[in-house]
C-alpha positions in Angstrom: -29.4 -19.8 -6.1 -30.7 -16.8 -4.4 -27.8 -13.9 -4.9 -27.7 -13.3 -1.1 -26.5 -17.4 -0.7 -23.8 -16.3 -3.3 -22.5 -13.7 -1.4 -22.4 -15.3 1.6 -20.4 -18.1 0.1 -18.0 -15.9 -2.0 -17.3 -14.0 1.5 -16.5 -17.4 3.4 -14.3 -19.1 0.6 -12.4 -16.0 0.4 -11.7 -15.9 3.9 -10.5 -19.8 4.4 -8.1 -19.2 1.4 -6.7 -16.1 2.7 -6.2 -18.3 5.8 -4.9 -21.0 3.9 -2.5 -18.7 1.8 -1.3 -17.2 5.3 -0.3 -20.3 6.9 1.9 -21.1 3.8 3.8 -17.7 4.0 1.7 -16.3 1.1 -0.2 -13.0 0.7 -3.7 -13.3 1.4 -4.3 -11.7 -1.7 -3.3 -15.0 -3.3 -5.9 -17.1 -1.3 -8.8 -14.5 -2.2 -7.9 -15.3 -6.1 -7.5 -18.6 -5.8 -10.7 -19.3 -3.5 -12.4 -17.4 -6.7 -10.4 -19.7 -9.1 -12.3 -22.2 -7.6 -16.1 -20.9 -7.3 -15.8 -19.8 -10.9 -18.7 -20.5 -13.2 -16.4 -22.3 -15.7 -15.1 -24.7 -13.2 -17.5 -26.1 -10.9 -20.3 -23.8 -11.2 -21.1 -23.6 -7.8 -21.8 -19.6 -8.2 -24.3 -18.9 -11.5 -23.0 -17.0 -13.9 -26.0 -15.0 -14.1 -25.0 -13.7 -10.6 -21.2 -13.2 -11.9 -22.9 -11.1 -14.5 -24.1 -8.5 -12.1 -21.4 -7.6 -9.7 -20.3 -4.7 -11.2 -21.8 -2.4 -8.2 -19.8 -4.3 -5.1 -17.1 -4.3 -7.4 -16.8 -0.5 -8.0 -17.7 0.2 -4.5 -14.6 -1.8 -3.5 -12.4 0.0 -5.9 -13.5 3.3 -4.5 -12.1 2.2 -0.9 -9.3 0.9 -2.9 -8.4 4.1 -4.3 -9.3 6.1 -1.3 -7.0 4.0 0.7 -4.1 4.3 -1.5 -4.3 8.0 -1.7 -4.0 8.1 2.2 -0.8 6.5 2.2 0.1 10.0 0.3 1.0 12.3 3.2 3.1 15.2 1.4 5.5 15.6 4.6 6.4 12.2 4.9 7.2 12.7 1.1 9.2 15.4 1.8 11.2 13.0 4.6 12.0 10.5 2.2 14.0 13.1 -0.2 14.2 12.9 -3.8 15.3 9.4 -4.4 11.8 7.9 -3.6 10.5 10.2 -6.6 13.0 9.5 -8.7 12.7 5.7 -8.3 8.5 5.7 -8.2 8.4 7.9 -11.6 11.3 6.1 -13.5 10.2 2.4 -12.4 6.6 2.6 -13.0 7.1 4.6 -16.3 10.1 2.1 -17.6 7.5 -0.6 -16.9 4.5 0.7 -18.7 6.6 1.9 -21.5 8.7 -1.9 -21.7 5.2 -3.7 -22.1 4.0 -1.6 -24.5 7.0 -2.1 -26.6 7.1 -5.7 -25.9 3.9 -6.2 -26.8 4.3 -4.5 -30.3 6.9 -6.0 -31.3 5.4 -9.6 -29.9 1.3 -9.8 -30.2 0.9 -9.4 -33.8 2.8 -13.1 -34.0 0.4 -14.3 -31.4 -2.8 -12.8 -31.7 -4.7 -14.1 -34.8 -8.5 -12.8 -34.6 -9.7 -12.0 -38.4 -9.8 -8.7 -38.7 -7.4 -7.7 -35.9 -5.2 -4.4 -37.4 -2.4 -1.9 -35.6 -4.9 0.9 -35.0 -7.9 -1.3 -33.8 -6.3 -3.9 -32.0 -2.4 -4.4 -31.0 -1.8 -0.7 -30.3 -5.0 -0.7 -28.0 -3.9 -3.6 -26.6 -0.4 -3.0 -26.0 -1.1 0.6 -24.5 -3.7 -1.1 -22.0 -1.7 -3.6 -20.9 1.1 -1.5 -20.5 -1.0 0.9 -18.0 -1.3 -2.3 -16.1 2.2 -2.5 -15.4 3.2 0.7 -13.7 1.3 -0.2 -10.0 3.1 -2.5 -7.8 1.0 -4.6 -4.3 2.5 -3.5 -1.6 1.0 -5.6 1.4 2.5 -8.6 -0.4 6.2 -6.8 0.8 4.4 -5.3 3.7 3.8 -8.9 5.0 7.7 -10.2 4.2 8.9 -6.9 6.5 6.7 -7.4 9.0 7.2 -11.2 9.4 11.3 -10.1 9.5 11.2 -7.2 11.4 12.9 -5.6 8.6 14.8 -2.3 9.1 16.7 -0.4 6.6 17.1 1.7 3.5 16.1 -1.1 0.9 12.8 -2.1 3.1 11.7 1.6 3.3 12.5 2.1 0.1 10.3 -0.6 -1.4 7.6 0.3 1.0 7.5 3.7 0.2 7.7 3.1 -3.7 5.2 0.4 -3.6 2.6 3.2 -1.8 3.4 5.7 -4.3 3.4 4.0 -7.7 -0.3 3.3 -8.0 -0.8 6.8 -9.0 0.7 6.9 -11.9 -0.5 3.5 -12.4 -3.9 5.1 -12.6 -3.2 8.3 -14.2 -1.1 6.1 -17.1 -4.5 4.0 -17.4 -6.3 7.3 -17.8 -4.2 8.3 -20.8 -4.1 5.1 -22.0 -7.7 3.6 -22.3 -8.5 7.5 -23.9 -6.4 6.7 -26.7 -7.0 3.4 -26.9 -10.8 4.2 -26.7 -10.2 6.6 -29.6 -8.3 4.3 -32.2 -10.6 1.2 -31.5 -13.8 3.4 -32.3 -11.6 4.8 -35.5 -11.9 8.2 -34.4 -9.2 10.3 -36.1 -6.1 10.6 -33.5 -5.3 14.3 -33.1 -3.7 16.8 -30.7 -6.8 16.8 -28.9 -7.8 13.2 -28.5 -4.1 11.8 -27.4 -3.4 14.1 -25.3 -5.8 17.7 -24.2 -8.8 15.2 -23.7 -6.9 12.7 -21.6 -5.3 15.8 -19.7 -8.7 17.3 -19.3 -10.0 13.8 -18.0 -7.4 13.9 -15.7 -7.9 17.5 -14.4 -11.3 17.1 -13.8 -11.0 14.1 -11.9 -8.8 15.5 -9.9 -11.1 18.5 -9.4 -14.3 16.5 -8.5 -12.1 14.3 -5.7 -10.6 17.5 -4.1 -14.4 18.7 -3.5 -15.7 15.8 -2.1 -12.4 15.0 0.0 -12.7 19.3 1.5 -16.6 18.4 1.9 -15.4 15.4 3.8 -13.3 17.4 6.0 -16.4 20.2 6.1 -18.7 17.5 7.9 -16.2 15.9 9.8 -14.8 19.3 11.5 -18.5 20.4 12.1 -20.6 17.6 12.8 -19.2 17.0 16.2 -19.2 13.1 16.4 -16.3 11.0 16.1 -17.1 7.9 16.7 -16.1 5.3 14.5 -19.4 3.9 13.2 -19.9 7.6 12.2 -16.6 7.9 10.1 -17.7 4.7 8.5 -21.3 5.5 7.2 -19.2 9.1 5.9 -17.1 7.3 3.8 -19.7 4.6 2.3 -21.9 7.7 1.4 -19.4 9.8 0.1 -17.3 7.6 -1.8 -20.0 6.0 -4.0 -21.4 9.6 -5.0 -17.7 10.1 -5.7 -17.7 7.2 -7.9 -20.9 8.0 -9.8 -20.8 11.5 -10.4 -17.1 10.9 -11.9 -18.9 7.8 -13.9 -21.7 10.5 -15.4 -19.2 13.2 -16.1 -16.9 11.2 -18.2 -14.1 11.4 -15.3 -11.9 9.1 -14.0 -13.3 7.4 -11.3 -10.4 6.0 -9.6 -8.9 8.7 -10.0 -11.3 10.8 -8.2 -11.5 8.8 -5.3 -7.9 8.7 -5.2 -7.7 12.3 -4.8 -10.6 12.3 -2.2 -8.2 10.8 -0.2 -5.1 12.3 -0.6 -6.6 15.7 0.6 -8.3 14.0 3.6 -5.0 12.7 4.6 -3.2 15.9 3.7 -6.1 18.4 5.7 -8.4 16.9 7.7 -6.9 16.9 11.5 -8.7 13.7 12.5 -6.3 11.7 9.3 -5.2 8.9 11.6 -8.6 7.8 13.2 -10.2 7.8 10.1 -8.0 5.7 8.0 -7.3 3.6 11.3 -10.9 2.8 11.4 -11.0 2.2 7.7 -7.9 -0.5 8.1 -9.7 -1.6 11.2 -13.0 -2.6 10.3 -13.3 -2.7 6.0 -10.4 -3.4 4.5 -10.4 -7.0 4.7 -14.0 -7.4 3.9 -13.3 -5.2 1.3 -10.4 -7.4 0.1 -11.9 -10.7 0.3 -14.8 -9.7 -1.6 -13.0 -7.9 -4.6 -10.7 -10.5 -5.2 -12.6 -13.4 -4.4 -14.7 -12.4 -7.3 -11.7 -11.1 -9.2 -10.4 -14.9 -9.6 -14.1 -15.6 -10.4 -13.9 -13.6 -13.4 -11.1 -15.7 -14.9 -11.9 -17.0 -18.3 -10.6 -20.8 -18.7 -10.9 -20.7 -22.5 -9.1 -17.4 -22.9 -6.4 -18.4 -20.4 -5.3 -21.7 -22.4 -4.5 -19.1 -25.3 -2.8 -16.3 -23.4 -0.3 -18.6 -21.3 2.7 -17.0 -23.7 1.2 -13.3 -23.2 1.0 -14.0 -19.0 5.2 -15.0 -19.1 6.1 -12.1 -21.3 3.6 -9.6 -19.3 5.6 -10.9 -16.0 9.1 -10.5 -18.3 8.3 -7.4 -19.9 7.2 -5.7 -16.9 10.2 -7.1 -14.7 12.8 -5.7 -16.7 11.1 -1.9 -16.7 11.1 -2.2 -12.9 15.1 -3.4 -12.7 15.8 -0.6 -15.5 13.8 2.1 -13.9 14.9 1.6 -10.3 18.4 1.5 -11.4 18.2 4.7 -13.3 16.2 6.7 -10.6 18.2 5.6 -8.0 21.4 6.6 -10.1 20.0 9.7 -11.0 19.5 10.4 -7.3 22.6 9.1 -6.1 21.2 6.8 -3.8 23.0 4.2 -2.5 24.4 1.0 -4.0 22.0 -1.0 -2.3 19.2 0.8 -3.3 20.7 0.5 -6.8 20.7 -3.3 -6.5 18.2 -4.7 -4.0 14.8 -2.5 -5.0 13.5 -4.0 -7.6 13.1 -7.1 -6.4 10.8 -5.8 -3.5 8.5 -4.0 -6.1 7.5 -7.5 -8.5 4.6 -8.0 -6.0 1.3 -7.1 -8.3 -2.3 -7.2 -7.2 -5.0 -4.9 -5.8 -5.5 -1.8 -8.0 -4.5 -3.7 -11.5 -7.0 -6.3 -11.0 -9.7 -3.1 -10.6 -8.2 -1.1 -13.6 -8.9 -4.6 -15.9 -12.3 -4.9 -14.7 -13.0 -1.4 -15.7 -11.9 -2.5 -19.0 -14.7 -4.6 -19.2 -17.2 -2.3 -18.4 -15.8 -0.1 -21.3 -18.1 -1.3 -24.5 -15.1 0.3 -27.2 -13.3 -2.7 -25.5 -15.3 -5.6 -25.3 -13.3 -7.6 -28.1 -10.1 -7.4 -25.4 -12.0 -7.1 -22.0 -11.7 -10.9 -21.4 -7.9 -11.6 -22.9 -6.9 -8.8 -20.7 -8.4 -9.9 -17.4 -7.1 -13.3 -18.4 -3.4 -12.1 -18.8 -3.9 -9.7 -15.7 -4.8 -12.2 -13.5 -2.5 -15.0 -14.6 0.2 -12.6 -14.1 -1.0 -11.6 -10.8 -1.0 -15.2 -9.6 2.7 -15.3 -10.8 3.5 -12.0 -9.1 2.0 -12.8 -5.5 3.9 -16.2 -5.5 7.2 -14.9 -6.4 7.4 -11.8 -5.5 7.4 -12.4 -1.7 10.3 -14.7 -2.5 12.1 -12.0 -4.4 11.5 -9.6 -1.7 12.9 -11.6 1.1 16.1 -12.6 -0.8 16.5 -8.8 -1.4 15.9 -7.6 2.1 18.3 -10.3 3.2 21.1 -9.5 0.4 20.7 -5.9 1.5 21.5 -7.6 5.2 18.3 -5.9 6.6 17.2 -9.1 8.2 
């Protein structure tokens, strides 16, 4: 089948099950994975694998506008408007959760996974830290949709909303840490002061580094190249985010990362912010979106999933009781209110978007090509689960909070 008939049909499919999804008070997100589900190789093989095989490139260029679109939700004065209880709950919820996987995941996978040769250093501590970098980021269009469809107003929907926005970066920045260790132990490198924890920080500094130049060159071209019309903004961002992408990819940084910060200094000093992620919501972000996770759900491995059905539940348990825990302690710590104590968790079990693209990143990672496929596997099992009850969860919160 020729690869531009693929596309075509990956980009339709996606977009009658985000339809679909829609009409049955779902997140579109749920339709894309699902429409995927269903033009995976292993099912009806209506897409060649071959052509699987070779998406890597429209799958990094989608996590670039991901990332880039998820560091322009973070506009330092409206961080300073929300006060300290937002950073309280966003650095105790996502951390609880990353740190309760890994923990569950110690004590559990070495009764459940049974590869010869598996060992703590080469295998369940890797895969424990991994997954537990999966946990931290939370979907927030999934609650986005539940507010809007309520008209919502209050401090429990805000709350979540805000949260949601911010938690993907330390979602990524606990991924960066992680899959440096992890990388480290699975190749038997000796763990040391430097590998667990300078070379992970130095990852992390450069990446940040290389995303502040490009999002000030940004800002350079758009204050002096005196067009501002939207077609222009658009070819900007498709040039400089994939040379954003692959410089990061040569020089050992974090890619995602990088983007990331490429857009949180756009958003934070480039006067034309709001036209340019406007036209960015406008005109690519559900393209974008049906393409990445339509072929997200196309990655799904039937014959891992039958033997990862226990890892999925305890991923979504795990992971639910680090965001219940954390929220309750940030919020307490801030001295929010009582409603914020009770009623924000259950906005923030939504998971999709950036966890999908840190788990295929995993499998462009050769150290981890014995646990690339079990972890997509669980990560998108648990995804499923997440977009289908966390809009339920959400709504009964908002409404318990009496913001509906």
């Amino acid at each position: 089948m020729p690869a531009i008939l693929s596309v075509g049909i990956i980009i339709i499919s996606g977009l009658i099950g985000g339809e679909i999804a829609k009409k049955m008070k779902l997140p579109a997100v749920t339709g894309y994975i699902l429409a995927g589900v269903f033009l995976n190789p292993g099912l009806f093989n209506v897409i060649p694998k071959s052509f699987l095989d070779n998406t890597g490139l429209i799958t990094n260029i989608a996590l670039s506008f991901i990332t880039f679109s998820i560091g322009g939700t973070l506009l330092l004065s409206r961080i300073k408007r929300l006060g300290k209880g937002v950073i309280y709950i966003t650095v105790f919820e996502a951390e609880f959760a990353f740190l309760a996987v890994i923990a569950g995941f110690l004590v559990t996978i070495p009764f459940l996974m049974h590869n010869p040769g598996s060992s703590w250093f080469a295998t369940f501590i890797p895969f424990a830290l991994l997954l537990g970098a999966l946990a931290s980021p939370t979907d927030p269009s999934a609650t986005l949709a539940v507010v809007h469809q309520y008209k919502a107003r209050g401090e429990v929907s805000s709350m979540i909303m805000s949260v949601a926005a911010f938690d993907d970066v330390f979602g990524i920045i606990n991924f960066s840490l992680a899959a440096t260790i992890a990388a480290t132990l699975i190749s038997h490198q000796q763990l040391s002061l430097y590998s667990s924890v300078l070379k992970p920080l130095m990852i992390i500094g450069g990446s940040v580094l290389l995303g502040a130049v490009f999002g000030f060159i940004f800002n350079i071209l758009t204050a002096y190249i005196k067009k501002e019309t939207e077609g222009f903004f658009i070819v900007l961002i498709f040039a400089l985010l994939p040379i954003c992408f692959g410089l990061a990819t040569l020089l050992n940084a974090d890619e995602l990362l990088s983007t990331m910060t490429m857009g949180i200094v756009v958003v934070n000093f480039n006067v034309k912010r709001d036209k340019i992620f406007r036209v960015l919501e406008r005109y690519t972000e559900e393209l974008i979106f049906v393409l990445f996770f339509t072929l997200s759900g196309m990655h799904l491995n039937f014959a891992v999933l039958k033997t990862v059905l226990i890892p999925v539940f305890l991923f979504v348990a795990f992971r639910t009781a680090g965001k219940f825990l954390g929220v309750f302690t940030g919020a307490a710590l801030a001295h929010s209110s009582l409603k914020i104590k009770k009623y924000t968790a259950a906005g923030l079990i939504p998971q999709g978007g950036i966890v999908i693209g840190l788990a295929l990143l995993i499998k462009q990672t050769p150290e981890f090509n014995s646990l690339a496929d079990i972890i997509i596997s669980i990560t998108i099992g648990a995804t499923v689960i997440h977009e289908l009850i966390g809009p339920v969860l959400s709504t009964m919160a908002i409404k318990k909070a009496g913001e509906i």
